[in-house]
Structures are given as structure tokens and as C-alpha cells.
C-alpha positions in Angstrom: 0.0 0.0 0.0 1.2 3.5 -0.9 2.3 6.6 2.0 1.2 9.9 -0.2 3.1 12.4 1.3 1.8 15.9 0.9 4.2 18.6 0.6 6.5 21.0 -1.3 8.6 20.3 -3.9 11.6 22.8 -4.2 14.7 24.3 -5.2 17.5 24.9 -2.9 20.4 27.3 -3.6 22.8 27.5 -1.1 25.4 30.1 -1.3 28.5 30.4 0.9 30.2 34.1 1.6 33.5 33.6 2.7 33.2 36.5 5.7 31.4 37.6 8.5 27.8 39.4 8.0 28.6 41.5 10.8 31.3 42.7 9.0 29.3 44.3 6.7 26.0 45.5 8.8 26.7 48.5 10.0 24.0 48.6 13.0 23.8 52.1 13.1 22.5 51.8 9.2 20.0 49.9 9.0 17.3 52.0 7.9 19.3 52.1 4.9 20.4 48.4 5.0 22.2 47.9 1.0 24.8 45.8 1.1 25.8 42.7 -1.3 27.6 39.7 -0.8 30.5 37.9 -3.4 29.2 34.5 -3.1 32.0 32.1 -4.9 30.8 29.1 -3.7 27.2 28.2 -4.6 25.2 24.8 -5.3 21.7 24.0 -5.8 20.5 20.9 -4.1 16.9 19.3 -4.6 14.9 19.9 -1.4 10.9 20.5 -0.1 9.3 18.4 2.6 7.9 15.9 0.5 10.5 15.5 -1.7 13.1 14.5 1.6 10.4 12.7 3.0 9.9 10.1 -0.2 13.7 9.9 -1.0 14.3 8.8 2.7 10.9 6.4 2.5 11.7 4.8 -0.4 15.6 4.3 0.8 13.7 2.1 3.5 11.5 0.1 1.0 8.7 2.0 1.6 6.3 3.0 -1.0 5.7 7.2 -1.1 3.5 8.9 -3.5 4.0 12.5 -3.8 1.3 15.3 -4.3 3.0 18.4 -5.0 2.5 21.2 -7.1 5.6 22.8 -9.4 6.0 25.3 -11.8 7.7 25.6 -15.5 11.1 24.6 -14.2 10.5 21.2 -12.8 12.0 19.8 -15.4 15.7 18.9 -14.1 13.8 17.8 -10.9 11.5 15.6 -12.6 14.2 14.3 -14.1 15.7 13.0 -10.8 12.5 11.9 -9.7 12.2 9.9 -13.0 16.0 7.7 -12.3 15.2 7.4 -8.4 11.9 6.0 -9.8 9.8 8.2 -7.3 6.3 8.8 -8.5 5.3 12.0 -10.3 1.4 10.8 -11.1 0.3 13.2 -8.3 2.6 16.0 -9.4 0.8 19.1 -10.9 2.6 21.6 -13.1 0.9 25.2 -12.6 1.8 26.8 -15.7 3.4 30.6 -15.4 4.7 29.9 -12.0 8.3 29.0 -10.6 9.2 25.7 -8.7 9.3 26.7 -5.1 12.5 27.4 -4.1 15.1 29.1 -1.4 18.1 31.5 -1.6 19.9 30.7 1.1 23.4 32.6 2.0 25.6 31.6 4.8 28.7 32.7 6.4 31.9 31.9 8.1 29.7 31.9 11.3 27.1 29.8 10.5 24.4 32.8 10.1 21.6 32.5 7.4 20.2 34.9 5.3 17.2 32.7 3.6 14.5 34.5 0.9 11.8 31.9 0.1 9.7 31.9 -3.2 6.9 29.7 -2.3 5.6 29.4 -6.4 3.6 26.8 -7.8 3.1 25.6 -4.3 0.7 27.9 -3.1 -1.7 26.7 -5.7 -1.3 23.1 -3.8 -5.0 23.4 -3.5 -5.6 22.1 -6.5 -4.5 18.5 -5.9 -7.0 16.2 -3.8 -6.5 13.8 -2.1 -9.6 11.3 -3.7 -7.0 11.4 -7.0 -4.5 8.8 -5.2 -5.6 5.5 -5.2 -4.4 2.5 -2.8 -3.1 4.9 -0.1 -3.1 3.4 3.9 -1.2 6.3 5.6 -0.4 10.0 4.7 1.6 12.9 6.0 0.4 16.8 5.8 3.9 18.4 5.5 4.7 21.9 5.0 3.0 23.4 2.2 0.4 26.0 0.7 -1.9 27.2 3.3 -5.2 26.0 1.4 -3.8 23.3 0.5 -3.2 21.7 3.8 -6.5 22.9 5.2 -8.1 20.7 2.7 -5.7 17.8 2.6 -6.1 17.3 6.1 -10.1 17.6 5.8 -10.0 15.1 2.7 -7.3 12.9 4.9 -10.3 12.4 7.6 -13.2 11.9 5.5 -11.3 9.8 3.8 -10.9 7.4 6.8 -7.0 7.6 5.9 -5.0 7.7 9.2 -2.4 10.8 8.6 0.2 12.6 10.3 -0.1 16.1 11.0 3.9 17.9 10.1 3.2 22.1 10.4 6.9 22.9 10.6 7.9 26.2 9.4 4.4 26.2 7.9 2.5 26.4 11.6 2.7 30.5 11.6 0.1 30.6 8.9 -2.6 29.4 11.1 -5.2 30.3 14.0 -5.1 28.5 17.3 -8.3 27.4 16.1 -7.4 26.3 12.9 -4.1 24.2 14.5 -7.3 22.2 16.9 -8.9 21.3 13.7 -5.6 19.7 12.4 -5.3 18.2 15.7 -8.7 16.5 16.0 -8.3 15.4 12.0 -4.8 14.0 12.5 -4.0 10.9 14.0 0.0 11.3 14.3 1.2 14.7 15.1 5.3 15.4 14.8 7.1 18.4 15.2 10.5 19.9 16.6 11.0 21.1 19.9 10.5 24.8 18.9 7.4 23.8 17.3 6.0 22.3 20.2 6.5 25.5 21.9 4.6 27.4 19.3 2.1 24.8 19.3 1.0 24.9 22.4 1.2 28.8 22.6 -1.2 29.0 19.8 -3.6 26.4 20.8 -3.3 26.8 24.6 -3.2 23.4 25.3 -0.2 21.3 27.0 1.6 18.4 25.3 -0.6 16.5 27.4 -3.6 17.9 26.1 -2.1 17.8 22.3 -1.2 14.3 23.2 -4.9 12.8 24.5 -6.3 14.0 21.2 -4.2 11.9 18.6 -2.9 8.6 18.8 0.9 9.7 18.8 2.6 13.2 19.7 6.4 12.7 18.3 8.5 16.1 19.3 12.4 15.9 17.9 14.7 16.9 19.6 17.9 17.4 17.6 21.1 15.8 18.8 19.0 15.2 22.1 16.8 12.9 20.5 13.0 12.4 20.3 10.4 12.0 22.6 7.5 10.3 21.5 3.9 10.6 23.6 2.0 7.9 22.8 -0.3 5.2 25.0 -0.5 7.2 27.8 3.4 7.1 28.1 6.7 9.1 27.3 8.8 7.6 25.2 12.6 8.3 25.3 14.2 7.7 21.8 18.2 8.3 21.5 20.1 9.6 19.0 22.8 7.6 17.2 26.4 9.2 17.1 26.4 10.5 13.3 29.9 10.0 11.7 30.0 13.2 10.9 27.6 16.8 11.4 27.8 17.9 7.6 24.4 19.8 6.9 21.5 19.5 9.1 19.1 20.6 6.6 16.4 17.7 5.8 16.6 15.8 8.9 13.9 16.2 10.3 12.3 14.7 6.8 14.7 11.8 7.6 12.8 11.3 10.6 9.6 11.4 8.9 9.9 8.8 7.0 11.4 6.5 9.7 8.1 7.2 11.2 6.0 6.7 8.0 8.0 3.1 7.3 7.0 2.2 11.1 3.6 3.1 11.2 2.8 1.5 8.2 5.1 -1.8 9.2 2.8 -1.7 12.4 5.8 -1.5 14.6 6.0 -0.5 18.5 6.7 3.0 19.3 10.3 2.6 20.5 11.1 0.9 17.2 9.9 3.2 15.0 11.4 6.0 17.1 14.6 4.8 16.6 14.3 4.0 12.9 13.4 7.6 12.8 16.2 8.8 14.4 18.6 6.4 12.7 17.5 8.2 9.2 18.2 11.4 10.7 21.8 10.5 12.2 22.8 9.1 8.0 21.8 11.9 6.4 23.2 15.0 8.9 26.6 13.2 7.5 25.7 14.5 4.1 25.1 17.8 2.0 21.6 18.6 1.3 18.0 16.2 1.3 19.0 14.0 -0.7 22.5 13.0 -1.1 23.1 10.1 1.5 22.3 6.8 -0.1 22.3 3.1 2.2 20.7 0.3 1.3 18.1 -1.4 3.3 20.3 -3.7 4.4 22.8 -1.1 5.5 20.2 0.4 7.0 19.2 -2.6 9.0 23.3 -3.1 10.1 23.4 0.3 11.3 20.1 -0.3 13.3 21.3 -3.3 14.9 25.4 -1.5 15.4 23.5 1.2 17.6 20.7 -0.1 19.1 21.4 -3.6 19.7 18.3 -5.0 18.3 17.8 -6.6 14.7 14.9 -5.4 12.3 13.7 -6.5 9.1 13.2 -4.0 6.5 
């Protein structure tokens, strides 16, 4: 059976100035803030939630189907997505708009300066989620606003279990409109932050949040995860990475640790650690989508940390 994974599809350029930004901010300026950047190392890397969360899925043997919505420069991207043989039936091209996509600049000290076209994507309304066929699980990853309003809705009257994923997407809704996803959703994951911002919108505790769904799974970065779920607290380590590269996409990682053990029908502690496994590979690598393991290095690696053999 098929995970369709709802989410954005998008371009990530990643630029890398060789100096400090607050070399070149002059604080007392700012009203008149003009400055510009010699950039001489650049790359573009494939990203969006549900593309991370598919590559990582279908590492595992999982089966993802991804609903997205792109503009007129897919095509290099569809490309990949055609030799990884990941799914592009529920891919929508929105003629006369631009693949989402990030301009992200860095510098010597870490610091971001990140402008974020969101595109096609906002129109991700337009797909639904009666057009996928065979589907026993889905996700609600960050996206266009109406669109995951309305996946979720179509999720539950669907009778298709799904997890709820706001990420960076949580600020565009109500307190309100966050309860809906809650009572919709049967799987709710988010970072520690988020969790935070979660329950400041809603005004409910984690305890509340987690009464209302079958699962509440907050990462926790090189702390781990903790996982709420049959009236419990589940502790999930980390595994020592080999090396801390790029964090960005690890949290998707996760995800579709948690997809592949939902779907597999596997205790909380195992999936939590499958999870975080997928995480630790690909922090060791540049971009989404870069780290490749089989499943039966995957199942080594499992085993090497944790002790315990699964079967994937």
C-alpha cells in the first residue's frame, strides 16, 4: 500500500560568503540596509518536505506517492524523480509559476540569510486527495496554506490515518485552525520549537495535544526524540552521526522513519529509533538527498546502535 506524502517540492540554492555578516552590517544603518555579498561558492540541491520525506521512505522500501505542485522549471527535478523512480502521477505543473525554491546565504559563522519563493506551491490546493488510489497512511507536511487545510479535511473523510507535520508552515494558522488539524490527525510530529509554538497558539499542553491523537512525536535534535503515545513518554536516543555535515532535511529523515514504522505496524520505540537512525545518515551529508544506504545497510546500522535486529 502507498504513504502519499503531501508537501513541497523545491529548489534549494545555497550560497557560501567567505566573511562575516557583521562585518558588513553597519548597525547604526540599517534603515538604509544595502549591502551585497561575493558569493563564490554556490550549489543547488533538490529539497521540499515531500520530496526529503519520499527519498528517505523509499531508501527504507517504503512505497511514497508524492502530491505536490511545481512550476515551469520542474523539469531537471522531474528528471531525478524519474531515475530514483519516485512517483510524479500526483505531481501538478501550474503553468506561469516557478518551482518553489530558497536562496539561502551563509557565512563563516554559521548565520543564514534565507528568501523563500513559495511558487507553484501555493496553488497546492488544486490537488486532492480522492486522486490517489491504494493509499493506507499519509503525512500533511509543510505546504500552501489552502492546501493543507483541505488535505487534512479530505485525509479524515477519507478514513485515511495521517500525520499532521506544520513545521515552518504552523505560523500561517489560528489556534483554532491548529485544533482542527489536531482533531483530524491521528500522528502529530514536530521539533521542539514547534512544540513550543504549538501549544502557545492552541493553549493546550503536550498533554492535552497528546490525549487528542494517537501519537505526539517532538524531535529533539542531537537530544533525540520524545514520543507521547499510549498514555506514556517515550525516550528515543540519537545515534552518534559520523560526521555533522548539513543539518538541513533531517527532520524529513525522521519522517519517513516514522512513516515506514507506522505502516510496518511496529512498536513506538522501534519506529522511534528507525526515525532517528535516518536522521543521524543523512546529517553526514550535504543537502536532502544526497546520503544513499541500502536497506540492508540500514538494518546493520540499526542493529550496530541499538542492539536490536529489524527487518526491513
Amino acid at each position: 500500500m502507498n504513504t502519499l506524502i503531501c508537501g513541497s517540492l523545491a529548489y534549494d540554492t545555497i550560497m557560501v560568503f567567505k566573511d562575516k555578516f557583521k562585518n558588513h552590517i553597519l548597525p547604526e544603518q540599517l534603515h538604509i540596509l544595502n549591502v551585497a555579498f561575493l558569493v563564490p561558492e554556490m550549489r543547488r540541491e533538490y529539497g521540499g518536505c515531500a520530496g526529503n520525506i519520499a527519498y528517505n521512505l523509499q531508501l527504507l522500501g517504503g512505497y511514497p506517492q508524492i502530491m505536490a505542485t511545481v512550476g515551469d522549471d520542474f523539469a531537471p527535478y522531474s528528471t531525478r524523480l524519474e531515475k530514483l523512480g519516485l512517483s510524479q502521477n500526483h505531481i501538478r505543473t501550474v503553468p506561469g509559476n516557478f518551482t518553489g525554491q530558497a536562496f539561502i546565504t551563509t557565512d563563516l559563522d554559521d548565520n543564514q540569510i534565507t528568501a523563500f519563493h513559495p511558487g507553484a506551491m501555493s496553488m497546492s490546493h488544486l490537488n486532492h486527495i480522492t486522486d490517489a488510489k491504494d493509499v493506507s497512511l499519509g503525512i500533511v507536511s509543510p505546504d500552501g496554506r489552502d492546501g493543507m487545510l483541505n488535505h487534512a479535511q479530505e485525509f479524515a473523510e477519507a478514513g485515511i490515518p495521517f500525520v499532521f507535520d506544520p513545521g515552518q508552515g504552523m505560523p500561517m494558522f489560528s489556534g483554532s485552525e491548529l485544533l482542527d488539524f489536531i482533531d483530524q490527525a491521528n500522528y502529530i510530529t514536530v521539533n521542539d520549537y514547534e512544540a513550543k509554538l504549538l501549544q502557545d497558539k492552541t493553549g493546550k499542553t503536550l498533554a492535552d495535544i497528546a490525549q487528542r491523537v494517537t501519537a505526539l512525536i517532538i524531535t529533539l535534535g542531537s537530544d533525540g526524540s520524545l514520543i507521547y503515545a499510549d498514555n506514556r513518554q517515550i525516550a528515543i536516543p540519537t545515534p552518534k552521526p559520523k560526521a555533522i555535515v548539513d543539518p538541513t532535511g533531517c527532520g524529513d529523515a525522521y519522517r519517513a522513519g516514522l512513516l515506514y514504522g507506522i505502516t510496518s505496524g511496529w512498536d513506538w520505540e522501534t519506529t522511534g529509533r528507525l526515525g532517528s537512525l535516518m536522521g543521524s545518515l543523512k546529517i553526514a551529508s550535504r543537502g536532502g538527498q544526497n546520503h544513499r544506504y541500502s536497506q540492508g545497510e540500514i538494518a546493520d546500522l540499526y542493529k550496530q546502535h541499538f542492539g536490536l535486529a529489524i527487518n526491513l
